[in-house]
Backbone bond lengths (Angstrom), bond angles and torsions (degrees), N, CA, C in turn:
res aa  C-N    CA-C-N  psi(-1)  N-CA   C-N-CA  omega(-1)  CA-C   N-CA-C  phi
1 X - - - 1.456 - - 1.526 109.97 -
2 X 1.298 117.53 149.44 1.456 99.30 -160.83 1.543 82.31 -130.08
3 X 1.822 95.49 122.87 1.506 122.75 170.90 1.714 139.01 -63.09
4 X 1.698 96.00 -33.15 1.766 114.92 -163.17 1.223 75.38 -143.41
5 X 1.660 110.86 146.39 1.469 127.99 147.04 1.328 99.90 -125.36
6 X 1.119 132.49 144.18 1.672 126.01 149.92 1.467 110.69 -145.07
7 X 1.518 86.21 113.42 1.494 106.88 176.63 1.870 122.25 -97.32
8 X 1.424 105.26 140.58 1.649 113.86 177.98 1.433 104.75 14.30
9 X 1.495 93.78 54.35 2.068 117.90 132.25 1.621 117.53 -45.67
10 X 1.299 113.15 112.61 1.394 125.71 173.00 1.536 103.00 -125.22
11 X 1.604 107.08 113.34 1.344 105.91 -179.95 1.822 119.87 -114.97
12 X 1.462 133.43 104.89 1.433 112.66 -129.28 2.141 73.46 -121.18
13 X 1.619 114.85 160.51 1.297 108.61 166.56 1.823 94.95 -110.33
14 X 1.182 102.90 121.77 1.654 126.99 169.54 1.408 98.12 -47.13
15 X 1.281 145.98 -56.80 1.543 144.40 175.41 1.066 115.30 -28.65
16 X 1.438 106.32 -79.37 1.404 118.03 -166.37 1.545 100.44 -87.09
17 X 1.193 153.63 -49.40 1.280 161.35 -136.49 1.396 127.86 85.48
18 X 1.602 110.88 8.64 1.445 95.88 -153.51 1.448 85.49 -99.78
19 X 1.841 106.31 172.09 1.535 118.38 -177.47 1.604 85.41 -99.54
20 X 1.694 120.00 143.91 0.915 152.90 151.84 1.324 134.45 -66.95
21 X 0.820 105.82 -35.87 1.917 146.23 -174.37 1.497 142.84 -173.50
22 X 1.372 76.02 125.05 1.969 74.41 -150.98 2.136 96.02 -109.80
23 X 1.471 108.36 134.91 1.054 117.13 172.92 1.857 121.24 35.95
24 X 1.420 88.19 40.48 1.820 89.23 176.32 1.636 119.25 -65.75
25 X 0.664 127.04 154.38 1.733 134.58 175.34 1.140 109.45 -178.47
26 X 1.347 118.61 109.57 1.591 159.85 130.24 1.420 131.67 -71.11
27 X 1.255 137.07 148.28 1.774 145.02 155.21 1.251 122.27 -102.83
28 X 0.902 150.03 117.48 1.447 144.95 142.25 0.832 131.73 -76.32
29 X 1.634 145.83 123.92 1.277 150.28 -157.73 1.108 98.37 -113.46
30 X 1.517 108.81 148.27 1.766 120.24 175.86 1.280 119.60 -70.05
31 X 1.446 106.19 124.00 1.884 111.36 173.46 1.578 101.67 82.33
32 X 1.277 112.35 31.63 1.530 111.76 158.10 1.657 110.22 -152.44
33 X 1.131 98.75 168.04 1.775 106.19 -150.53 2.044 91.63 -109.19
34 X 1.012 114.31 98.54 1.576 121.04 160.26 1.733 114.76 -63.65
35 X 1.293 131.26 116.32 1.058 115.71 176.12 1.774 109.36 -110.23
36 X 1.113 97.55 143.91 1.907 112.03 -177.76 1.554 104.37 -91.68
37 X 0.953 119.21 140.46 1.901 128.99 167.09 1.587 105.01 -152.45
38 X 1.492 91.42 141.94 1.435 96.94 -172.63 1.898 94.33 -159.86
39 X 0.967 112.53 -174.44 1.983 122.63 141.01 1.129 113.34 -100.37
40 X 1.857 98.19 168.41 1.413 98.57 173.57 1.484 135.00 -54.17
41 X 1.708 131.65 125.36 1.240 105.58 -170.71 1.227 110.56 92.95
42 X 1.415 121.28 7.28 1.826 125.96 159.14 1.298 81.75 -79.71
43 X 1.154 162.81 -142.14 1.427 143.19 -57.97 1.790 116.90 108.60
44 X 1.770 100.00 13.15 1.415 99.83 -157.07 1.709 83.72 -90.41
45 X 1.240 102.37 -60.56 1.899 102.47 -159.27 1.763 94.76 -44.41
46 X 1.507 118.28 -54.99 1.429 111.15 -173.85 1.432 122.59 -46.75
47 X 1.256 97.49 -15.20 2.094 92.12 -175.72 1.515 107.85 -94.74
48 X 1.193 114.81 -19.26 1.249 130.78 177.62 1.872 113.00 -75.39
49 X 1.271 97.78 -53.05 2.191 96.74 168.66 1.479 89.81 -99.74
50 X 1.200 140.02 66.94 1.379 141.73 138.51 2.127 89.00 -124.50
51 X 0.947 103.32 -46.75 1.813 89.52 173.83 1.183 103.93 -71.10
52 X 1.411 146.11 -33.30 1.262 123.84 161.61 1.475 137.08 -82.61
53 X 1.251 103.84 18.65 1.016 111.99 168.61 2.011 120.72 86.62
54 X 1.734 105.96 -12.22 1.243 115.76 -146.23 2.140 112.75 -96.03
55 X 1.618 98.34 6.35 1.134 110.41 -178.60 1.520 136.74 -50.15
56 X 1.270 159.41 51.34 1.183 150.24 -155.48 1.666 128.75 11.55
57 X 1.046 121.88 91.20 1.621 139.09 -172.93 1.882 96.52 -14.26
58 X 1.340 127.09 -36.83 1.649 104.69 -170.21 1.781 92.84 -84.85
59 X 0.966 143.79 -6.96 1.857 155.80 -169.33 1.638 78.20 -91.42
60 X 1.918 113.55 111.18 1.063 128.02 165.63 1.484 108.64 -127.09
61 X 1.297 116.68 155.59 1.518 128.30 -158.34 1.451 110.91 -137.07
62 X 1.286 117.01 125.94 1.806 103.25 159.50 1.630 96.00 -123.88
63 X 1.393 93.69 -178.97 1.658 113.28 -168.23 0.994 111.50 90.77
64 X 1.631 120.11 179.80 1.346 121.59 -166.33 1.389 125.96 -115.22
65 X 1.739 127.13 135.31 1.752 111.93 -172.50 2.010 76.60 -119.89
66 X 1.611 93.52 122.13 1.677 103.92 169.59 1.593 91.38 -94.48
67 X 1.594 110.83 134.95 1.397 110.41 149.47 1.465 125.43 -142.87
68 X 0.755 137.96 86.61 1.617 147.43 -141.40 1.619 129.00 67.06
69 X 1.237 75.07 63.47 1.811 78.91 -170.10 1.421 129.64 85.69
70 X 1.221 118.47 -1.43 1.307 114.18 -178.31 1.815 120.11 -153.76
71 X 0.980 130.58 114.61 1.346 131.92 156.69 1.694 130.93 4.95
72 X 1.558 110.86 33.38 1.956 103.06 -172.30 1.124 120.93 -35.18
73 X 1.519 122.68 -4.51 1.573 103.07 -151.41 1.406 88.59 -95.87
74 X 1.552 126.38 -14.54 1.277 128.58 160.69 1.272 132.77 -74.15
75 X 1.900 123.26 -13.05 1.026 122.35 -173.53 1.616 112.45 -65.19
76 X 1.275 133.54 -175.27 1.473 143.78 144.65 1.325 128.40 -81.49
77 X 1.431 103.78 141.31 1.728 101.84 -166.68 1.366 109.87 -37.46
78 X 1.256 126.83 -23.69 2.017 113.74 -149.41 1.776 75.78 -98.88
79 X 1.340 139.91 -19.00 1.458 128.46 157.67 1.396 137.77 -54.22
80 X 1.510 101.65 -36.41 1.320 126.14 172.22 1.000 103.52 -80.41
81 X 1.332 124.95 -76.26 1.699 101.43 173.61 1.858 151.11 -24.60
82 X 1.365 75.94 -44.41 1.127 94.21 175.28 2.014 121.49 -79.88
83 X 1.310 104.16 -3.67 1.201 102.18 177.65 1.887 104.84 -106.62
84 X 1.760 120.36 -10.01 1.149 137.89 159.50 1.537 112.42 -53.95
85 X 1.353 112.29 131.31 1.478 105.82 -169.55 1.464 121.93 90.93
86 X 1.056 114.34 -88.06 1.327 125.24 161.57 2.050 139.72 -37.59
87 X 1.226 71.54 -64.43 1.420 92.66 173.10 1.430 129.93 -102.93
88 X 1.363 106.19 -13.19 1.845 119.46 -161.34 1.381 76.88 -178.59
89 X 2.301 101.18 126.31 0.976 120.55 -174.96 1.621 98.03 -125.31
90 X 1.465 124.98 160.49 1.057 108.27 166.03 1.667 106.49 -135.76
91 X 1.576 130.05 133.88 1.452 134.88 -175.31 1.432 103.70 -88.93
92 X 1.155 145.65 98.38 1.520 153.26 157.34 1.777 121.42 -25.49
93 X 1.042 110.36 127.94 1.222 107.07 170.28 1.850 111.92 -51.75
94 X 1.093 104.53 -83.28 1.447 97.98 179.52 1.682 103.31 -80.16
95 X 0.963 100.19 119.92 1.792 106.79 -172.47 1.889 104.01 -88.30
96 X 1.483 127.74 11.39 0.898 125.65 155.50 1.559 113.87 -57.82
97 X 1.082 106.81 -62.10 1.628 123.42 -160.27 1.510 93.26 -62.22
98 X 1.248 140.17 -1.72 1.067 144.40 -164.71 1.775 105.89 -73.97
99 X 1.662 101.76 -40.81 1.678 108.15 -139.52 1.616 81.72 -134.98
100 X 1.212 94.53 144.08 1.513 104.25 179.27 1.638 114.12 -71.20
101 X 0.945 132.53 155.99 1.424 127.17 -150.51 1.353 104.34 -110.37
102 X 1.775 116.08 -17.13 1.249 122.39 -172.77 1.248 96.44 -118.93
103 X 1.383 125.95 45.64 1.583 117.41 151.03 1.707 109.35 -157.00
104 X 1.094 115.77 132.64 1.276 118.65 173.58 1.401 139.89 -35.47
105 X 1.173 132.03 133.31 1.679 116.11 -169.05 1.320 111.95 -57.48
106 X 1.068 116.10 -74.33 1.456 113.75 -177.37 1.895 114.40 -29.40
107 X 1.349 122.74 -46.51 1.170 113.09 178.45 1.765 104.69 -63.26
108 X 1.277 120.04 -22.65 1.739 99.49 -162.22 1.379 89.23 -100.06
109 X 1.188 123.54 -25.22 1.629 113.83 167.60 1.413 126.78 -50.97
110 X 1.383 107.84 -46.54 1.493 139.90 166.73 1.926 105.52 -44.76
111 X 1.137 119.51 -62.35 1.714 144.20 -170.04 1.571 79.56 -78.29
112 X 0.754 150.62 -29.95 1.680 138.09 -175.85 1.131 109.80 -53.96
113 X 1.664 98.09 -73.99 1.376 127.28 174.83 1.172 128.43 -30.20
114 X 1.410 101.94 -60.24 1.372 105.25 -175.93 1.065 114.67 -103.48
115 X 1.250 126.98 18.08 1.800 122.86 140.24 1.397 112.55 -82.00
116 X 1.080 110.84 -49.19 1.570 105.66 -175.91 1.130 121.67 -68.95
117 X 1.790 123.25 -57.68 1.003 129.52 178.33 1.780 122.09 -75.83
118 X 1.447 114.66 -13.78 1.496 127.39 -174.86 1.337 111.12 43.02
119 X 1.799 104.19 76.02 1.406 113.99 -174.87 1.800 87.23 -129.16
120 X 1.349 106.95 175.92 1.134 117.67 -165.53 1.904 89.91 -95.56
121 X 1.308 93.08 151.03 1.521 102.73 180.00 1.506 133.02 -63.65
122 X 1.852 113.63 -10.54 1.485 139.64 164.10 1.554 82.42 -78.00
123 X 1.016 138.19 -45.71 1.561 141.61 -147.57 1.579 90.29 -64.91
124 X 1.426 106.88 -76.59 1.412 130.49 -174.49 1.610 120.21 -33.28
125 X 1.690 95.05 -53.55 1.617 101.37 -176.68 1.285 103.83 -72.27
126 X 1.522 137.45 -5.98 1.401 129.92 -173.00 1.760 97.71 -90.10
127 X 1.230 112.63 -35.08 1.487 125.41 -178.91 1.556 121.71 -52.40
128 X 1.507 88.11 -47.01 1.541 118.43 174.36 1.584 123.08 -59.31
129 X 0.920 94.28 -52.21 1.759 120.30 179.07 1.860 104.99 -71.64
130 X 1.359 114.85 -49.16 1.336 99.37 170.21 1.767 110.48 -73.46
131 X 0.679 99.74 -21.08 1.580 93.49 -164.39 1.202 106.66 -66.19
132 X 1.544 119.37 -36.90 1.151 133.31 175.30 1.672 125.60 -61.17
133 X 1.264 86.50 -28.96 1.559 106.57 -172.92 1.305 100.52 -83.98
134 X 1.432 133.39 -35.26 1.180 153.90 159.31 1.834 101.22 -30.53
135 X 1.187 87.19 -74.46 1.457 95.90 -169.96 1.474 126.42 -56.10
136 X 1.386 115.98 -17.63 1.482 112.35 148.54 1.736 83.60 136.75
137 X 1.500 124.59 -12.33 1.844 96.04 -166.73 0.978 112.30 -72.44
138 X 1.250 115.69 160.29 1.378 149.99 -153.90 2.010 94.07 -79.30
139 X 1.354 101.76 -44.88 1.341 111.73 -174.93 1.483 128.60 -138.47
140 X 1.573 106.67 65.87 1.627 122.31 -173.80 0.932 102.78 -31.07
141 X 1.636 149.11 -45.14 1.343 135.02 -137.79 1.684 99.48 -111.96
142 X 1.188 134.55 -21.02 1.210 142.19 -176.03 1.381 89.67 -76.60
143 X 1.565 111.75 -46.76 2.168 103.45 -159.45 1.854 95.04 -74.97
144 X 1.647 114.92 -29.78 1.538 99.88 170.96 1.275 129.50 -80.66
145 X 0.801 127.73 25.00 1.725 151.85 -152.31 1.328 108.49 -137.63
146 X 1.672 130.50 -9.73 1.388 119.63 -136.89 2.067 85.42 -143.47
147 X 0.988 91.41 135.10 1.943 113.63 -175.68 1.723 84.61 -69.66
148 X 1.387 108.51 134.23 1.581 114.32 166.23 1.763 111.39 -53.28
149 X 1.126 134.47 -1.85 1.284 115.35 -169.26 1.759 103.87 -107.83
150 X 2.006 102.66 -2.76 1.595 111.17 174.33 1.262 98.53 -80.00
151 X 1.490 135.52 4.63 1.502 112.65 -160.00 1.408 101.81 -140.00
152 X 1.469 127.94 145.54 1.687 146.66 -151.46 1.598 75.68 -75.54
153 X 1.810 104.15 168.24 1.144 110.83 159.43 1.138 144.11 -73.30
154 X 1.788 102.01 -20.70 1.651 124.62 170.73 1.582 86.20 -62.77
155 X 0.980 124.73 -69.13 1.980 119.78 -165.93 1.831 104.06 -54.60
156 X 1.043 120.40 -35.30 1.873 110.62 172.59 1.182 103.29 -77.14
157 X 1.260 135.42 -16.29 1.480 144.65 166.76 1.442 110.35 -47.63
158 X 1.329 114.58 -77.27 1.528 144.47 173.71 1.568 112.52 -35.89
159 X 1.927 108.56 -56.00 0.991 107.56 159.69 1.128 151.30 -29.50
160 X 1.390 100.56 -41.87 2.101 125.63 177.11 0.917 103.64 -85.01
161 X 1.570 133.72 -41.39 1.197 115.84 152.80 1.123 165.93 -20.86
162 X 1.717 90.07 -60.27 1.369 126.55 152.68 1.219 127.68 -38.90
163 X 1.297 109.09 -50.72 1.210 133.68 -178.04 1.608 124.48 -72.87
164 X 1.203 110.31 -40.84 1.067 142.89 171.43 2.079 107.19 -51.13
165 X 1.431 81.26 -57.88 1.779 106.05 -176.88 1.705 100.97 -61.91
166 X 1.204 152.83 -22.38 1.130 148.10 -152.60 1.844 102.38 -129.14
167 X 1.841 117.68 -11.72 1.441 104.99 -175.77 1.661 67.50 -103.70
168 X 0.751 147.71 -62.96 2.186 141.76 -155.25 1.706 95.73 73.19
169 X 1.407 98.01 66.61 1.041 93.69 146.82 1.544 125.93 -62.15
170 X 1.883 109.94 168.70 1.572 110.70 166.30 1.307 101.18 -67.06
171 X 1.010 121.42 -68.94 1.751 136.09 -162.90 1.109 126.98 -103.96
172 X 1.390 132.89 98.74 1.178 132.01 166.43 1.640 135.73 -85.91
173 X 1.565 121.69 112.78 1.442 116.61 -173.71 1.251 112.18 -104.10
174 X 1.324 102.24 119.26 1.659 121.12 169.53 1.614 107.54 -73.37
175 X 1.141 107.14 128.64 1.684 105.68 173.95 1.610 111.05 -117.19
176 X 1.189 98.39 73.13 1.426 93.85 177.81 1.606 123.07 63.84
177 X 2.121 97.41 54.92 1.236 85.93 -159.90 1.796 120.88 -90.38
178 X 1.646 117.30 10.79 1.272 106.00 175.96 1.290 119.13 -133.65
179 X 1.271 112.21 32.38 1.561 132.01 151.49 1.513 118.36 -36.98
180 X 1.376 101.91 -63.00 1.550 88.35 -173.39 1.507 109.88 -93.50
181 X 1.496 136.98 29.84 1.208 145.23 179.80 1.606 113.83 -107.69
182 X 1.605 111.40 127.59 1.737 93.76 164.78 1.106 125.33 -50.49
183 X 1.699 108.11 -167.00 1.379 101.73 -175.48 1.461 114.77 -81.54
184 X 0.988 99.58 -37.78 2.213 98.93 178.42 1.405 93.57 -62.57
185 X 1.107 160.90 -47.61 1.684 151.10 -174.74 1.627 113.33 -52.85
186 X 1.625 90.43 -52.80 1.729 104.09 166.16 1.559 132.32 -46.41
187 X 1.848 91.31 -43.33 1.644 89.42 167.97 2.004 117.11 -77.43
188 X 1.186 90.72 -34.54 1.812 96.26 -179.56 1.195 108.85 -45.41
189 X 1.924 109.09 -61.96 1.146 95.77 -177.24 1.939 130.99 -67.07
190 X 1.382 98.02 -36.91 1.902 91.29 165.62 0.951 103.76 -41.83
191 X 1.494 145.61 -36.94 1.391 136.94 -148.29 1.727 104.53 -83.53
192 X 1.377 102.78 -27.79 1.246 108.88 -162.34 1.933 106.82 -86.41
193 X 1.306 101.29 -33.15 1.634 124.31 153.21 1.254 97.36 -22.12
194 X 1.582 104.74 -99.66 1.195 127.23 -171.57 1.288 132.33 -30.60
195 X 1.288 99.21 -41.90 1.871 117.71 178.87 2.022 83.71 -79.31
196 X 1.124 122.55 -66.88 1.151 84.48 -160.05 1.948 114.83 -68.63
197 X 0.919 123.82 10.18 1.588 113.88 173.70 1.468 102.84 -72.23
198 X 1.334 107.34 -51.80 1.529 112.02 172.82 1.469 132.11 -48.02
199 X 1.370 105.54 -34.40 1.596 101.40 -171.32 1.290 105.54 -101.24
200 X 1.456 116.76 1.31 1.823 95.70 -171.57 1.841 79.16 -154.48
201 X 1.344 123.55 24.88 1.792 104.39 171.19 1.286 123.69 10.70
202 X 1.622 103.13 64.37 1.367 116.74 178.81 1.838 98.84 -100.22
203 X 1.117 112.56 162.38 1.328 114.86 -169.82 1.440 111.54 -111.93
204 X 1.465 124.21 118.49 1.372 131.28 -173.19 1.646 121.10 -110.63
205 X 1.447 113.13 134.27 1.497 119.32 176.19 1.875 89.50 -92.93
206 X 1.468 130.64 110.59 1.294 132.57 150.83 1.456 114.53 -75.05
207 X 1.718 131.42 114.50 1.606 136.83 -175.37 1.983 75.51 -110.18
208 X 1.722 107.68 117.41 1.367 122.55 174.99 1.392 98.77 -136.87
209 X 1.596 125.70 151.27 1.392 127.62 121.03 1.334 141.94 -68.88
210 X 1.877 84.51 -17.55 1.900 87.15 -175.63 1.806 123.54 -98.81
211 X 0.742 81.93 110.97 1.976 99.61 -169.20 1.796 109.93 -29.72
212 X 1.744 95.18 -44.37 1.291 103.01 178.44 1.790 113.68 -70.23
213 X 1.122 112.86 -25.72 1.500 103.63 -175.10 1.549 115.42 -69.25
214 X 1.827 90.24 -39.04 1.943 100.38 -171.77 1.682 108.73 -71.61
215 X 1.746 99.95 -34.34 2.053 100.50 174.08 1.823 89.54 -45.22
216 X 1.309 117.67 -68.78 1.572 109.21 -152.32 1.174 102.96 -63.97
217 X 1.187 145.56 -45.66 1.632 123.67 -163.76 1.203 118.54 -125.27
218 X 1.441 115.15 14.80 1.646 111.87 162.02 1.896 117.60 -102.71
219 X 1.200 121.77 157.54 1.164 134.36 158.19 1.559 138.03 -88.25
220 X 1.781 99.01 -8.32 1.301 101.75 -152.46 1.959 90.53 -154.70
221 X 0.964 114.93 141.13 1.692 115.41 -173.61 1.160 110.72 -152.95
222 X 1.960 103.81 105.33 1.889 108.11 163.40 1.973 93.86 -92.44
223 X 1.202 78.37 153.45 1.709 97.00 169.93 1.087 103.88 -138.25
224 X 1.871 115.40 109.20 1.118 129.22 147.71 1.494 156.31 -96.90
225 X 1.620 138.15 144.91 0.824 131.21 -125.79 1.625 93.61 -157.25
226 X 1.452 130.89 111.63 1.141 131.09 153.36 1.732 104.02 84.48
227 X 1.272 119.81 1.00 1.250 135.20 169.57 1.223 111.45 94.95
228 X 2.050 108.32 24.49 1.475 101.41 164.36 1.844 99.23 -120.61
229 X 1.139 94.18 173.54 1.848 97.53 -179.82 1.578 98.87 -101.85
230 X 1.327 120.15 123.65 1.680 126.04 -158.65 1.315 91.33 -114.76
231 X 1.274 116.59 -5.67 1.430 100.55 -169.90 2.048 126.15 -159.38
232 X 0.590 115.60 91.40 1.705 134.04 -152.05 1.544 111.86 -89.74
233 X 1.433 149.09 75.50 1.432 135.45 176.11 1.518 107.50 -146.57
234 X 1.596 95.65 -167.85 1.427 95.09 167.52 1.412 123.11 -90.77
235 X 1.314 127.80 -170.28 1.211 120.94 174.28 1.207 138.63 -54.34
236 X 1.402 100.73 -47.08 1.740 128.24 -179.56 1.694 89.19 -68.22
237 X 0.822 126.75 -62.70 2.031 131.29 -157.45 1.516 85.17 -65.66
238 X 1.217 127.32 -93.38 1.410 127.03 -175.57 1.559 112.83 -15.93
239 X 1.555 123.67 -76.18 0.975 112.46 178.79 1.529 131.12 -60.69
240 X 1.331 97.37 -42.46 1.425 80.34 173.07 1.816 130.65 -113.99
241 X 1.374 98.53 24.59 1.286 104.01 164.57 1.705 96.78 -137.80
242 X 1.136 112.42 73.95 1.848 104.28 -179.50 1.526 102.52 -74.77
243 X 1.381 139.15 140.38 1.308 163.61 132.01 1.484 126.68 -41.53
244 X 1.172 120.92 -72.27 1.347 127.69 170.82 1.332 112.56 -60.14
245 X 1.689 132.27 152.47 1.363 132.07 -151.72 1.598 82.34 -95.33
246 X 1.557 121.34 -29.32 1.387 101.58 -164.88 1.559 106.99 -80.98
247 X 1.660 120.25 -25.27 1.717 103.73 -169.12 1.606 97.56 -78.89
248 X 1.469 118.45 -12.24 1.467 118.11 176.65 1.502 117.69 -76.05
249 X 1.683 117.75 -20.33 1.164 107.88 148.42 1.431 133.40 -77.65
250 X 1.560 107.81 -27.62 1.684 108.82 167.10 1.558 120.94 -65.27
251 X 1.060 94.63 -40.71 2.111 90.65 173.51 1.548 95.55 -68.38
252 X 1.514 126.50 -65.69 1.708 102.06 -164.62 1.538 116.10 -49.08
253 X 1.214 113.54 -67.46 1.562 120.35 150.56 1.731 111.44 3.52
254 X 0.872 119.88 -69.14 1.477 125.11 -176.81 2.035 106.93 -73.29
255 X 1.278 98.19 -60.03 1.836 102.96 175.06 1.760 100.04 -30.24
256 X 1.384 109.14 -61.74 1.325 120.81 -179.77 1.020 135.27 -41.87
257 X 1.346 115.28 -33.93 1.709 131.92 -178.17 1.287 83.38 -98.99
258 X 1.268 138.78 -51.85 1.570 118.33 -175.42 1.464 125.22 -60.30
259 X 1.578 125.64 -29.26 0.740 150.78 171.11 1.779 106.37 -58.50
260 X 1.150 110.96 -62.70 1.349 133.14 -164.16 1.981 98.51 -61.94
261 X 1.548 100.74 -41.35 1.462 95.52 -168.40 1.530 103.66 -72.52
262 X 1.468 105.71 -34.02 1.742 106.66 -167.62 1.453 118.53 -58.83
263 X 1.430 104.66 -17.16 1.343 134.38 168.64 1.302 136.89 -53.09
264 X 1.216 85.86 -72.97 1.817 96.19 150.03 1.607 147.78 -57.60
265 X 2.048 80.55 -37.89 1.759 87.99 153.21 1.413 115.05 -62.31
266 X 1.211 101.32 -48.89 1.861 84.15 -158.86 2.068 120.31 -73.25
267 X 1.681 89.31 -1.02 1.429 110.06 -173.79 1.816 92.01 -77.81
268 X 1.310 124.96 -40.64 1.362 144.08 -140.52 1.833 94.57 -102.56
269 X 1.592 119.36 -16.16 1.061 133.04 158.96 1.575 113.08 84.26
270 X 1.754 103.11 26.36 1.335 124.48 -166.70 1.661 86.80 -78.78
């Protein structure tokens, strides 16, 4: 069933004049994970808070984003909003900036809830606490107890997750969520991806640079470039039959560093 359409997306910045994105069009199908790749300055993060609506007032758009039946890119802010959260989630690159720094998780987890969902606040903290528990820590009640600046970024990671896992949204957009994480955080969190595609077949837009994250948890791969999409397939075809000269430099590019590291392991006698 197909969830998002967005057709001949033109995304231009009013400041400067320049177009951002020119004539994008993509589908997303329900209960599968589309992943985006581009460089900095493709045009990927902008198409992504232009479906949510969250773009800076001079960032103007024509064309059409269908998402349940209807045209958003026409709705009114208190529409868009209102389908934010709820309906269309978005995971932050740095998931600090996410959570207020001067209040405890558990309380903004808690205030989530029961704005969005209009549950009682015993309601909420029970929500909270599984969700958490859900998510694999070792110690739910310590991480709701604990100011976002006590906790790694893989753990504010988890959090949104968490969070994420208990509103069910339709759509969830990852914006580049393990960039600023090492590599053991990087795998936790895919892991945590994954588990949630599985347990609640919620449907995710992944915005990555890293080739290896989108192979594991996407189904579906645009690669963009200069603020056009050069390149449209599935996983298997894309990767291993890429078309465009540029995703054929991003897959070798990657073979290479993979290549290059296995190298060193086995030089290093790993």
């Amino acid at each position: 069933m197909l969830l998002l359409s967005v057709n001949k997306l033109n995304i231009r910045d009013q400041k400067t004049g320049k177009t951002i994105v020119r004539d994008a069009s993509f589908a997303v199908q329900a209960n599968t994970c589309l992943g985006i790749v581009g460089e900095s300055g493709s045009g990927k993060s902008m198409t992504v808070r232009e479906i949510l609506g969250v773009n800076p007032r001079w960032i103007q758009s024509d064309g059409e984003i269908w998402f349940e039946d209807r045209d958003i890119l026409q709705d009114d802010e208190k529409q868009r909003r209102a389908l934010r959260g709820r309906k269309i989630s978005m995971i932050l690159q740095d998931a600090m900036t996410a959570f207020n720094p001067i209040e405890k998780m558990g309380y903004q987890m808690r205030q989530t809830f029961v704005q969005v969902l209009k549950v009682t606040k015993k309601e909420a903290e029970r929500l909270s606490l599984d969700s958490l528990r859900t998510m694999n820590f070792s110690d739910p009640v310590a991480v709701y107890k604990s100011y976002p600046h006590e906790l790694s970024g893989g753990m504010l990671q988890r959090c949104m997750i968490a969070i994420a896992l208990v509103l069910k949204p339709s759509l969830i957009i990852a914006d580049e969520p393990t960039t600023a994480l090492d590599s053991i955080n990087q795998l936790e969190v895919v892991k945590q991806f994954q588990y949630l595609k599985e347990l609640t077949g919620t449907t995710l837009i992944l915005i990555s640079h890293d080739l290896g994250v989108v192979q594991r948890l996407a189904d579906h791969v645009i690669v963009m470039k200069d603020g056009e999409i050069v390149e449209d397939g599935t996983v298997a075809n894309v990767f291993n039959e890429p078309q465009h000269p540029y995703t054929q430099y991003l897959v070798n590019t990657r073979l290479q560093l993979s290549d290059s590291y296995v190298k060193t392991l086995q030089a290093g006698g790993v």
